[in-house]
C-alpha positions as CSV (number, residue, x, y, z in Angstrom):
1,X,12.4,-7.1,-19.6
2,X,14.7,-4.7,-17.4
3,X,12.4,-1.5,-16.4
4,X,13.1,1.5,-17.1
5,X,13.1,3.8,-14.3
6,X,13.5,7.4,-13.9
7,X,13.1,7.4,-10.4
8,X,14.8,4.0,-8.0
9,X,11.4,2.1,-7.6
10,X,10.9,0.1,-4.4
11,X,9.2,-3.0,-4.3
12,X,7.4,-4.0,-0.9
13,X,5.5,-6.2,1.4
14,X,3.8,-6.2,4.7
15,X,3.2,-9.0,7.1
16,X,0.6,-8.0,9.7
17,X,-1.7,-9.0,12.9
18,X,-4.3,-8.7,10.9
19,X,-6.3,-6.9,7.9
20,X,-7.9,-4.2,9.6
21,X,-5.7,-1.0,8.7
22,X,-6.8,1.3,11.5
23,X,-6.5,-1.3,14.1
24,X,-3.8,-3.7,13.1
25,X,0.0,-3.4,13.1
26,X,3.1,-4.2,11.1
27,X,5.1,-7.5,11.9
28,X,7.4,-7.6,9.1
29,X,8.4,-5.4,6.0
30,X,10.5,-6.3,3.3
31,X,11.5,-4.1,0.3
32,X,13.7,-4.4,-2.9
33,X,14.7,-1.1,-4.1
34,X,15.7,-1.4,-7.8
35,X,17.8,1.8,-9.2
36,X,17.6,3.3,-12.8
37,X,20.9,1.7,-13.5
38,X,20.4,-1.9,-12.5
39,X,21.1,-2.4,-8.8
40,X,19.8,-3.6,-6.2
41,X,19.7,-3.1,-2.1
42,X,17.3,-5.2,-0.4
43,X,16.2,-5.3,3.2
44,X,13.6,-7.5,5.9
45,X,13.1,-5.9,9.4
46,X,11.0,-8.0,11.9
47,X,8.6,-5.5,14.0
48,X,7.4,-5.7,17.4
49,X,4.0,-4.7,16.7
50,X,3.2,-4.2,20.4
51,X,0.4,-6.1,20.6
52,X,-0.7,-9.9,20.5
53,X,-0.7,-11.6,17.1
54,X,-3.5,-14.0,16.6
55,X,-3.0,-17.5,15.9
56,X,-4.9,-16.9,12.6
57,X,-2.4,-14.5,11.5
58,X,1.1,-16.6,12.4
59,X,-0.9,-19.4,10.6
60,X,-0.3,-17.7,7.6
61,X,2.6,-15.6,7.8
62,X,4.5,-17.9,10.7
63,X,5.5,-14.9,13.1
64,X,4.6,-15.4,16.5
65,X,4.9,-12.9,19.5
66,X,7.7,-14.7,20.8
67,X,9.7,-14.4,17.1
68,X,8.9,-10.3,17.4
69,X,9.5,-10.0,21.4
70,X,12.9,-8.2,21.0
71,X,12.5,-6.7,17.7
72,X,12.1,-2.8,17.1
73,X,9.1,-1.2,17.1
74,X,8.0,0.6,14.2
75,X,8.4,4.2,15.3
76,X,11.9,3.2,16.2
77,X,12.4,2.1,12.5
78,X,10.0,4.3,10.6
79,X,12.4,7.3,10.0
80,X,15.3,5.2,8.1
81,X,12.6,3.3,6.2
82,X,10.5,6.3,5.2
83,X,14.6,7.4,3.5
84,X,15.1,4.5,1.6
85,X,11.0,4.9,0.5
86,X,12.1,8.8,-0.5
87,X,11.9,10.2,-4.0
88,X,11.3,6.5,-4.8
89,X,8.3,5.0,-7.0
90,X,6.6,2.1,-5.2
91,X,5.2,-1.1,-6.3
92,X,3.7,-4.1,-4.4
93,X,1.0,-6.9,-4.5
94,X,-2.6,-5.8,-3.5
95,X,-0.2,-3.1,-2.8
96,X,-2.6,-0.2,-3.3
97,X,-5.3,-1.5,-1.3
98,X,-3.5,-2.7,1.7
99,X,0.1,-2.6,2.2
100,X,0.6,1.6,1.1
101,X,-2.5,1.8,3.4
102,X,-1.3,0.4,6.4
103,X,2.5,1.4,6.0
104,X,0.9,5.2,5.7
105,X,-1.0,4.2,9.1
106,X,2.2,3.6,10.3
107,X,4.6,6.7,9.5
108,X,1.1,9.2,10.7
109,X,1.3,6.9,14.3
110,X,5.3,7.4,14.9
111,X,5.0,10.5,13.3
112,X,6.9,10.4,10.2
113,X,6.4,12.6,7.7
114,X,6.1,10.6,4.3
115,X,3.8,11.8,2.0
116,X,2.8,8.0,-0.2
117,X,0.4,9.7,-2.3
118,X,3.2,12.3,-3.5
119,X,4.6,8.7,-4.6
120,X,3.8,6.6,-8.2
121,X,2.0,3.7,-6.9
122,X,2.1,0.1,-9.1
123,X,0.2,-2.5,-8.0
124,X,1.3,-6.1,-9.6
125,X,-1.8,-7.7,-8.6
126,X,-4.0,-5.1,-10.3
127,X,-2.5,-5.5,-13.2
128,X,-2.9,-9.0,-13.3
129,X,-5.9,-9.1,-12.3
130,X,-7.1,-7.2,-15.3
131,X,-5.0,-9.3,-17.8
132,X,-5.6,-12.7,-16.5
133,X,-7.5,-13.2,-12.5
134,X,-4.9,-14.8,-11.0
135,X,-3.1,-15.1,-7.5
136,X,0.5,-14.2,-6.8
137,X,1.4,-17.9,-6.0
138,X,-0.4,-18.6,-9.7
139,X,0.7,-15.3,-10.9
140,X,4.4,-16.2,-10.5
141,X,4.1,-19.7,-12.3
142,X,2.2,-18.3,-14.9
143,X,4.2,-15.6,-15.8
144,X,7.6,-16.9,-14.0
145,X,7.5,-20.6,-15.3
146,X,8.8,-21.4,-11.6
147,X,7.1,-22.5,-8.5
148,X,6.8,-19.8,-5.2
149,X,8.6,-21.8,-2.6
150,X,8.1,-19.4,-0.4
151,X,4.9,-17.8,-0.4
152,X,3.3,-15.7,2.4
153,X,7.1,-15.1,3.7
154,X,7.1,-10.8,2.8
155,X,11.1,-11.4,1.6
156,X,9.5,-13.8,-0.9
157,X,6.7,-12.3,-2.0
158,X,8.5,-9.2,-3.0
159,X,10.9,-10.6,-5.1
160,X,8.4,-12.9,-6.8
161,X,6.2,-9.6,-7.3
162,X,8.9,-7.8,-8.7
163,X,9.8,-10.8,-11.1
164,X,6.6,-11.1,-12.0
165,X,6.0,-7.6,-13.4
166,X,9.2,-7.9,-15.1
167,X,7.5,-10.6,-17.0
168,X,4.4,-8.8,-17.3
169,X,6.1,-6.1,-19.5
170,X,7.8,-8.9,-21.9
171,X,4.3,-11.1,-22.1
172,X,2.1,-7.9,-22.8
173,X,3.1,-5.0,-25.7
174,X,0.5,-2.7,-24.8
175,X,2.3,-2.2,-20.9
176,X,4.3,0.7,-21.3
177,X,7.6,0.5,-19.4
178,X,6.8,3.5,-18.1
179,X,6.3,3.8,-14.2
180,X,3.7,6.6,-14.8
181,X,2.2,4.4,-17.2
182,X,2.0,0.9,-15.0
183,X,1.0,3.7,-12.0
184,X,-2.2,4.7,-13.3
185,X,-3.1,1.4,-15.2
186,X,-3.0,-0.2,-11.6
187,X,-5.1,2.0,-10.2
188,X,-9.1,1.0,-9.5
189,X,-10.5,4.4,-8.3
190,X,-9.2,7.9,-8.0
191,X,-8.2,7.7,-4.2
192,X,-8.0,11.0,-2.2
193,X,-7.3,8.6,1.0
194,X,-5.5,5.6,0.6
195,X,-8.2,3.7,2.2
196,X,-10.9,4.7,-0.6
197,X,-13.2,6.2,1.7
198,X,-13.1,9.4,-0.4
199,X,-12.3,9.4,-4.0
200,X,-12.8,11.7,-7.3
201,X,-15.8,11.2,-9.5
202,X,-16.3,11.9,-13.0
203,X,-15.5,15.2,-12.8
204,X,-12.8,15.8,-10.3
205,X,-14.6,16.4,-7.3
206,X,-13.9,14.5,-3.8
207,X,-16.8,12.5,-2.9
208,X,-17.5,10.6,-0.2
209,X,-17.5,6.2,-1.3
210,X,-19.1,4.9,1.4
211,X,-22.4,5.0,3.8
212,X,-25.4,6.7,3.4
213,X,-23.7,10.1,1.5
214,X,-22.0,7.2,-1.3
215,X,-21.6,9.6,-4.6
216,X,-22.2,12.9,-2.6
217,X,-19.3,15.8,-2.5
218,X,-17.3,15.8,0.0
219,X,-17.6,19.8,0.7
220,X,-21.7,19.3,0.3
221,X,-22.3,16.7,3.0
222,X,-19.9,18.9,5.9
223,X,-21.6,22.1,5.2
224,X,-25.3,20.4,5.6
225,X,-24.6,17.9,8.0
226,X,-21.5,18.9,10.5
227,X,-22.2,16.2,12.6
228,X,-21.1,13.7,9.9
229,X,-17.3,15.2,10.6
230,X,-17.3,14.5,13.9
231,X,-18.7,10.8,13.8
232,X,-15.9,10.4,11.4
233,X,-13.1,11.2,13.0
234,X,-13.9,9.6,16.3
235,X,-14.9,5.9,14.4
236,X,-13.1,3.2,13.3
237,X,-11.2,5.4,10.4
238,X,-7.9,5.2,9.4
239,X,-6.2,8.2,10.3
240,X,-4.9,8.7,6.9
241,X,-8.9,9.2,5.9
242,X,-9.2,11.4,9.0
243,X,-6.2,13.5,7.8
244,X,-7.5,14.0,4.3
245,X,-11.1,14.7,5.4
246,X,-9.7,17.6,7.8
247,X,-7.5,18.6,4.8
248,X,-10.9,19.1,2.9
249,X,-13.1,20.5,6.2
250,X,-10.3,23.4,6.9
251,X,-9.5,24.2,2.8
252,X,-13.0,25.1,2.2
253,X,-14.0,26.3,5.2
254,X,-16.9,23.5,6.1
């Protein structure tokens, strides 16, 4: 089933050091920007992530320092990617809970201003996870009928991803083709931070969602315990949780 788009929707995916989004760093990004009317531009950029990968991580992915040694950094590629990710819907594989996390890491250290949460966010894997508990590699023969050659590559994960939503839309009548739609149905928890540190409850209110103030507002927990901000925002947070939890502190005066 072709999508329909009001907005060009780019698909991506990260390959990484590691899995730790505050401390780890891009090695590879590859996206497939799809337009309302059909086309397609596609791109793969190798990163020097300026820092040692481990073994455990070119076991999967198969980038080693030396592959990355004269490569860009990311702050010297983050301002033409963060255009071709403007004005764009974005969709991915475990998308929402690492890959928009740790590409928003990424703009806030080379200081790009990109906005993701302005952004409709699908995330393949959720969805098929709720229809059917699956992998990508499984995911993509169940849906796709074809085998992923080339898994764990990021250029071939994103176009099995985007194939495989395609499919999703034709094997399941109650997904709208509606970006909107496949945005919010892919979504676990209301995240204020992409990491899900803070999210909304029940009744729209920011709440922290982890540690010992779990459940508790935001606004409630800075105003009785101050201290709480500052151990925050000198641990091992990403700064995108650090930049939304100041947001909060300075908006309501905590």
């Amino acid at each position: 089933m072709k999508l329909e788009l009001k907005n060009p929707i780019v698909f991506f995916d990260l390959e990484t050091t590691g899995i730790n989004i505050a401390r780890d760093r891009i090695v590879e990004i590859c996206y497939l920007k799809v337009f309302p009317n059909g086309n397609e531009t596609s791109r793969t950029i190798r990163i020097n992530p300026e820092m040692h990968i481990p073994k455990e991580a070119t076991d999967v992915h198969g980038i080693s320092d030396a592959d990355v040694a004269d490569c860009p950094t990311f702050k010297m590629v983050a301002k033409e990617v963060a255009r071709d990710f403007e004005g764009c819907d974005i969709a991915g594989f475990n998308s929402n809970r690492f890959d928009v996390p740790m590409l928003a890491e990424e703009f806030l250290r080379a200081d790009v201003s990109l906005d993701l949460s302005r952004h409709k966010l699908i995330d393949v894997q959720v969805i098929f996870h709720k229809m059917e508990q699956r992998t990508l590699t499984a995911a993509y023969k169940f849906y796709c009928g074809k085998n992923l050659e080339d898994a764990h590559s990021a250029e071939g994960d994103t176009r099995a991803t985007y194939e495989v939503l395609k499919a999703q839309l034709d094997r399941y009548p109650e997904l709208k083709n509606d970006t909107s739609f496949l945005s919010e149905f892919s979504s676990f928890t209301e995240n204020v931070d992409f990491a899900g540190r803070i999210v909304y409850n029940s009744k729209h209110i920011e709440v922290f969602n982890f540690g010992k103030y779990k459940d508790q507002p935001v606004v409630s927990v800075l105003q009785r315990d101050p201290s709480y901000y500052r151990w925050i925002m000198d641990g091992d947070f990403t700064l995108n949780t650090k930049q939304v939890l100041t947001r909060i502190k300075l908006a309501n005066n905590c």
